[in-house]
Each structure stands twice: as C-alpha cells, then as structure tokens.
C-alpha positions as CSV (number, residue, x, y, z in Angstrom):
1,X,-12.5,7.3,16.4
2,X,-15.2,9.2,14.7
3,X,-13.4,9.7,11.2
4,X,-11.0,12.0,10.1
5,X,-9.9,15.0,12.2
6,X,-11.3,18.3,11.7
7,X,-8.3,20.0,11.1
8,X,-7.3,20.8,7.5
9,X,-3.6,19.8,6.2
10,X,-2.4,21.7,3.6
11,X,-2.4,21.2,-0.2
12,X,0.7,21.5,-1.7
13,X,0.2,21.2,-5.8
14,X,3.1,23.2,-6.6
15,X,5.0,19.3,-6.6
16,X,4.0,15.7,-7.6
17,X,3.0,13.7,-4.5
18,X,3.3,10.0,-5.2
19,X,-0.3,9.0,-4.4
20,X,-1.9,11.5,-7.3
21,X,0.9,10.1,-9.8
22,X,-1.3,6.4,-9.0
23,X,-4.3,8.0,-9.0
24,X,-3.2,9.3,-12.8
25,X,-2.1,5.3,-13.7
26,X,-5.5,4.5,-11.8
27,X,-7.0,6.5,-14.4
28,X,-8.5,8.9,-11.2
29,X,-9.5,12.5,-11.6
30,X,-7.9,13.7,-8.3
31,X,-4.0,14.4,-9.4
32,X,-2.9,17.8,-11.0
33,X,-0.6,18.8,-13.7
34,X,2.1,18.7,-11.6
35,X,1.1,15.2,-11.0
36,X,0.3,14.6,-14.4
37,X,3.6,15.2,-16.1
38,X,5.5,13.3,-14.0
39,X,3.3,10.3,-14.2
40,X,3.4,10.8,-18.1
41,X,7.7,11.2,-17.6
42,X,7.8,7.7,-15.6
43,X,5.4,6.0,-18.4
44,X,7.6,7.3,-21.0
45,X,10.8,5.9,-19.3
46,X,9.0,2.3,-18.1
47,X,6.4,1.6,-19.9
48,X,4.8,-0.7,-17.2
49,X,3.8,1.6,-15.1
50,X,0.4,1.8,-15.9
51,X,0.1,-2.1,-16.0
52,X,2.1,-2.1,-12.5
53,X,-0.5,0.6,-10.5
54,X,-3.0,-1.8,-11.6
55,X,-1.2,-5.1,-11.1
56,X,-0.3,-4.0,-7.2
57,X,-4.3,-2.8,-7.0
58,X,-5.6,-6.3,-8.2
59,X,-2.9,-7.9,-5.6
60,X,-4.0,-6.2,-3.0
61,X,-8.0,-6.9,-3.5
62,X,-6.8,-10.7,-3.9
63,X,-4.4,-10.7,-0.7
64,X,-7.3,-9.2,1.7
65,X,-9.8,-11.4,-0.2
66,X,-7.6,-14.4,0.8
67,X,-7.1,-13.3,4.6
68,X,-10.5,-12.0,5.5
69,X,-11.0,-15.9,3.5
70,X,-8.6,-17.6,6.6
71,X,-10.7,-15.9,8.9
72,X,-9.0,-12.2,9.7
73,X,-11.3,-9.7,10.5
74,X,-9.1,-6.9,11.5
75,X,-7.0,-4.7,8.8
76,X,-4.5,-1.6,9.0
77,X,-4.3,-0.1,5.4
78,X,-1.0,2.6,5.9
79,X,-0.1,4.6,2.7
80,X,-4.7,3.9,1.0
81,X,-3.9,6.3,-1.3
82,X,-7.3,8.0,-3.5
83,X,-10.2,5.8,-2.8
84,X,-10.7,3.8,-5.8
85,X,-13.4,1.5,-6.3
86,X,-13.5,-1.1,-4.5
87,X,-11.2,-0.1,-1.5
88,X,-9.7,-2.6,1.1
89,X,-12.8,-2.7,3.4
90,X,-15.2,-3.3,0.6
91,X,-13.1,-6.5,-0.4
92,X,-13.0,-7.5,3.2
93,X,-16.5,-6.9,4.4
94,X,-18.0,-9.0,1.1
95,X,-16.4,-11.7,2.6
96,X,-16.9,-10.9,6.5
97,X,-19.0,-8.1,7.1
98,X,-18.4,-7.8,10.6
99,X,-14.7,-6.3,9.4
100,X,-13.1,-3.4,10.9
101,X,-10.9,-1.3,8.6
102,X,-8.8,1.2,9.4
103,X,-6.5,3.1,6.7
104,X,-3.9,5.8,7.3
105,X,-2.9,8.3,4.9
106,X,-1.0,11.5,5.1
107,X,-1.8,13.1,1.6
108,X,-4.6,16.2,2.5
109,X,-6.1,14.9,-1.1
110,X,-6.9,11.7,0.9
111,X,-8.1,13.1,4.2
112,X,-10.8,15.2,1.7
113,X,-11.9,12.0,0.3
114,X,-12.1,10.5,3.8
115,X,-15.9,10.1,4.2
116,X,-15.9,8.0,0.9
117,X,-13.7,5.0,2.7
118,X,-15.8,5.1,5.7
119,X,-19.2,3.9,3.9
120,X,-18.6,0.2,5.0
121,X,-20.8,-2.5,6.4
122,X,-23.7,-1.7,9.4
123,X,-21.9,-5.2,11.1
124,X,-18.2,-3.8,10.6
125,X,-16.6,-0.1,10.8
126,X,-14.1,1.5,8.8
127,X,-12.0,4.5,9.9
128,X,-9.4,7.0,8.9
129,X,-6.5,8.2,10.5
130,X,-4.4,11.2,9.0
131,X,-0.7,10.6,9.4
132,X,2.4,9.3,8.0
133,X,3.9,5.7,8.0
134,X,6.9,7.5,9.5
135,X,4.8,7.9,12.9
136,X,4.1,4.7,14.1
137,X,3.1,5.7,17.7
138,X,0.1,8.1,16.6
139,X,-0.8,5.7,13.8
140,X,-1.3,2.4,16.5
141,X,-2.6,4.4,18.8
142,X,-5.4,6.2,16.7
143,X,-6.0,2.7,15.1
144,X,-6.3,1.2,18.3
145,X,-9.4,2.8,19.5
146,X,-11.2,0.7,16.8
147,X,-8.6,-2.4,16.1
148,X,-7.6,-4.6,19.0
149,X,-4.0,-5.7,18.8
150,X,-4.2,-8.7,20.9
151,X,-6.1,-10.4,17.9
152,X,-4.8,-11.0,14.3
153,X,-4.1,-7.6,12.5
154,X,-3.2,-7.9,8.8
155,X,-0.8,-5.1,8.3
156,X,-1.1,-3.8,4.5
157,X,1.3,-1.0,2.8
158,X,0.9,-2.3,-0.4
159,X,3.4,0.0,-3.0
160,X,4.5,1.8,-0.3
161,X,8.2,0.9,1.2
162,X,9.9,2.2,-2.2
163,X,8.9,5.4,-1.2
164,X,10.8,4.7,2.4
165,X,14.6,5.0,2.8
166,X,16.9,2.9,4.8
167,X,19.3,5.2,6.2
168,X,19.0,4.4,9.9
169,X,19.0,8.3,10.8
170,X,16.1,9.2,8.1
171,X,13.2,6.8,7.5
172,X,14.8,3.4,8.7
173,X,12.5,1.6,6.7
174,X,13.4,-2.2,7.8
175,X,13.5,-0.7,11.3
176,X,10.1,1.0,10.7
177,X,8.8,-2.1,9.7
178,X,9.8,-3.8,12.6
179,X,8.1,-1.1,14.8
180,X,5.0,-2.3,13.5
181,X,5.8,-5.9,13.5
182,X,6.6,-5.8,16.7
183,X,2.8,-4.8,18.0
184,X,1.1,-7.1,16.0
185,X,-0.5,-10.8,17.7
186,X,0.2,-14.3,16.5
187,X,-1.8,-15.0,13.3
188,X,-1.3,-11.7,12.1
189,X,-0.3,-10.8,8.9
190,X,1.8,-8.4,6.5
191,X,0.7,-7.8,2.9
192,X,3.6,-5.7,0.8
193,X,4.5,-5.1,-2.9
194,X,7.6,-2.8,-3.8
195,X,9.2,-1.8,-6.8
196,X,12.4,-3.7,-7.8
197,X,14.9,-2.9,-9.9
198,X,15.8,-6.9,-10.6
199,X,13.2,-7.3,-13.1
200,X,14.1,-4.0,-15.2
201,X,17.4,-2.2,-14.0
202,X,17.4,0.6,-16.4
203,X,13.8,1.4,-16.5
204,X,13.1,1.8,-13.4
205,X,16.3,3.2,-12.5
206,X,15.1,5.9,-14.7
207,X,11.8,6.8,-13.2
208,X,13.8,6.7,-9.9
209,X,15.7,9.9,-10.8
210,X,12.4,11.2,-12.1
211,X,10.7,10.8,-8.9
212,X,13.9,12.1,-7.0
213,X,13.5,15.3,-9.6
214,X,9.8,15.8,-8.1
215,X,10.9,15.9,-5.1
216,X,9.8,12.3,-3.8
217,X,12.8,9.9,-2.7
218,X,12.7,6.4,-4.7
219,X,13.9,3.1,-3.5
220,X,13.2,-0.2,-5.4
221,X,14.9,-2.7,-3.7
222,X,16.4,-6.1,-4.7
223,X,14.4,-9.6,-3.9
224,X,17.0,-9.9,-1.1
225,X,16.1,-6.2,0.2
226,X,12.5,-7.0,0.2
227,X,12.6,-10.0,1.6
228,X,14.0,-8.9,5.0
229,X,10.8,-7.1,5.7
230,X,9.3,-10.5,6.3
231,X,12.3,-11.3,8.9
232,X,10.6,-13.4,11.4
233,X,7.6,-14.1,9.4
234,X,6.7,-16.9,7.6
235,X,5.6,-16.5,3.7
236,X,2.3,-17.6,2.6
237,X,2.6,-19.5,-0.7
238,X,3.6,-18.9,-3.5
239,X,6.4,-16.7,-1.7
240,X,7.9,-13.5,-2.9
241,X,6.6,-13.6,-6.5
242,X,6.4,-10.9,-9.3
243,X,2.5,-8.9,-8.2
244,X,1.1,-10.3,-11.4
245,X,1.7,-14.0,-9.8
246,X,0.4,-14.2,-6.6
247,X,-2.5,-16.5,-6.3
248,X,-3.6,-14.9,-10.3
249,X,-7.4,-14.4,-10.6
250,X,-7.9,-14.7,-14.8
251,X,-7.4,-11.1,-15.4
252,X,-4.5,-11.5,-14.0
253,X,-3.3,-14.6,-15.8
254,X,-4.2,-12.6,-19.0
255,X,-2.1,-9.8,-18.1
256,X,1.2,-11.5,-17.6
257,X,0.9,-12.3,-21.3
258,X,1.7,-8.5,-21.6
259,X,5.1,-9.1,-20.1
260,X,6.4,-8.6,-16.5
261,X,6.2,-5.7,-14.2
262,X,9.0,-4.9,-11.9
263,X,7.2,-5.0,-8.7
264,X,7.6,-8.1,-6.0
265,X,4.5,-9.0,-3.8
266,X,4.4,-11.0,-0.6
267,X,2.1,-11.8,2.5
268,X,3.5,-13.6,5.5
269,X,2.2,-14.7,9.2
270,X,3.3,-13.7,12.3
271,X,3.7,-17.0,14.3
C-alpha cells in the first residue's frame, strides 16, 4: 500500500457519526455541531462519558504497550477513529521500532487526516486503509500487502463492537468477529473494550436511544455478551475487567477513585 486511496468519500455533517462524538470527549477539534450536541446529550444522560473516551484511550496505549512488550510486531487497528496523540503505532514503535501498523477507518474525517497516522518509524511502516469493519475481505486483503498473517497479528477495535449489531442478517457481529479470528496465526492477539450496560443500566440505556436518535445503532452488551468474542481465545490476565482496571498505569489507578465507567476491556491469544 502506499496510504490512503485517492478517491474522496463523502462528508456527511448533516448527522453525528460516532467517531467525531469521541473526538468531542477527546477534547479534538475535528467533530461538528451535529456532533457536538449529541456528545453534550450523552454526557448529560451518563456522566462518564467523558471519563470512559479517555479510560478506553489509556487501555488501548497500555494493551499495545504490553503486546509490542511480549514481542508482537504486527497490529490491525479497525474503527482508529481521529488521530490523537499518541496513536497505536507511536505506542508500538517506542517499544519496537521495526512495527508495522495498519489502521482502517471508514469515517471521510479520518481518511483526511490519514497522512498524520502514517508518520511512524524509518525501521517500521504504518498504513491506512479506508473501509468498514463490516468488509472484512477488502480490509485483510489491503492490510495484507504490508502485514503478513502467517505471523502474530494483534487484532484491535478498541470501543468499537457497541456500534455492531448481532442480528445474523445485518452486521453479525460475533460472526464478524469470527471472520477475522479466523485469519489470524497462533500467538496472535485481540484487544477489545465495549460499552456495557451491567455497570449502569439506566444511563447508558439512555445514551443508547440518544445514539439510535442520531442515527447510529447502539449495543452495549452484558459481561456474558462480550465475552463470547474471545470464544476460542485464551484471556490474558486480569480477564475481562472494567477499562479502568486492566494492568492500571497511576493515572489510571487515580481515576477509578472517580467512580466506575461502564465499559469492559479484554485481550486474549489465539493458541
């Protein structure tokens, strides 16, 4: 791959699109009213919203930190969202510079920021592909010309499933899952968070219907939900945990004294 394709998706800011609501909770500049307002309607409704963008943000610099750690030099990034500082390869190639990266995105906001995610290391290489979770044949293939899939992969769509369905004649999102299980070597691994409904029922049951209102489908799922995306896998300690608690830097020890956020984190190994 050379980078993003040339051809220019459209930009659709008559309605909310989920990754400019987290830039908003990021604290970004690249959302829009639309996007605004409904990030401001969810914070009213759940007030850890905020706290949870950021929570799953820190998770998924410490998860990458831990695997490129273990010796994985290989990562597919599906759903990156708007670079923020420091993005997945950045975490990875301070570890191991000779990382390759490749993300996957299908917001046109994203593919316009492209060229920022693709500064990496001289020793590694980071690319972008333009396209949807829900096309996992163009995504593998694309991410194939720089990732090689008979060696350890870790697999990241960190705050990303909720947005799936599991109806198997729309999204299918177990069964999607499985797709991309399914490619991946021994040794690799799957890094996921997801919004659950366990930890705050009525909250974020709320910002479901506010999401649904925008015009974006919302699914938090239970701990038993969310743990069948690991089916086959086996969980790297300590589990399926609340984001805030998986292997907590200080920051993020400090922030669970601000009470929980209803999101469950997990990475597992393909064996």
């Amino acid at each position: 791959m050379t980078g993003p394709e040339p051809a220019s998706a459209p930009l659709d800011t008559s309605r909310p699109h989920p990754a400019r609501v987290y830039d908003w909770w990021l604290g970004g500049k690249d959302n829009y009213p639309v996007d605004e307002e409904l990030a401001r309607r969810i914070l009213a409704a759940d007030s850890t919203a905020v706290r949870g963008a950021r929570a799953n943000r820190r998770f998924m610099h410490r998860a990458v930190r831990t695997l490129a750690e273990a010796g994985i030099r290989q990562f597919l990034d599906i759903g990156t969202g708007i670079p923020t500082e420091p993005n997945l390869h950045q975490v990875a190639q301070a570890v191991a510079p000779e990382s390759r990266v490749v993300y996957a995105d299908n917001d046109p906001i994203v593919l316009r920021h492209a060229e920022a995610l693709l500064h990496g290391s001289a020793e590694g290489a980071t690319e972008y592909v333009h396209a949807d979770v829900r096309d996992p044949d163009r995504i593998l293939r694309l991410a194939g010309e720089s990732l090689d899939f008979d060696r350890p992969v870790a697999l990241s769509l960190v705050a990303l499933t909720h947005y799936l369905g599991d109806a198997a004649d729309g999204d299918d999102a177990h069964g999607l899952l499985k797709r991309y299980k399914d490619v991946l070597a021994p040794g690799s691994h799957l890094v996921l968070s997801q919004v659950t409904p366990d930890l705050n029922p009525a909250a974020v049951g709320k910002a479901a219907e506010l999401f649904a209102r925008g015009g974006t489908p919302f699914h938090p799922r239970s701990l038993t939900e969310f743990a069948r995306f690991f089916d086959g896998l086996e969980l790297l300690g300590p589990g399926i945990i609340p984001v805030t608690g998986w292997r907590p830097d200080p920051e993020d020890v400090a922030a669970q004294t601000e009470g929980i956020v209803p999101v469950y984190a997990g990475v597992a190994r393909k064996p």
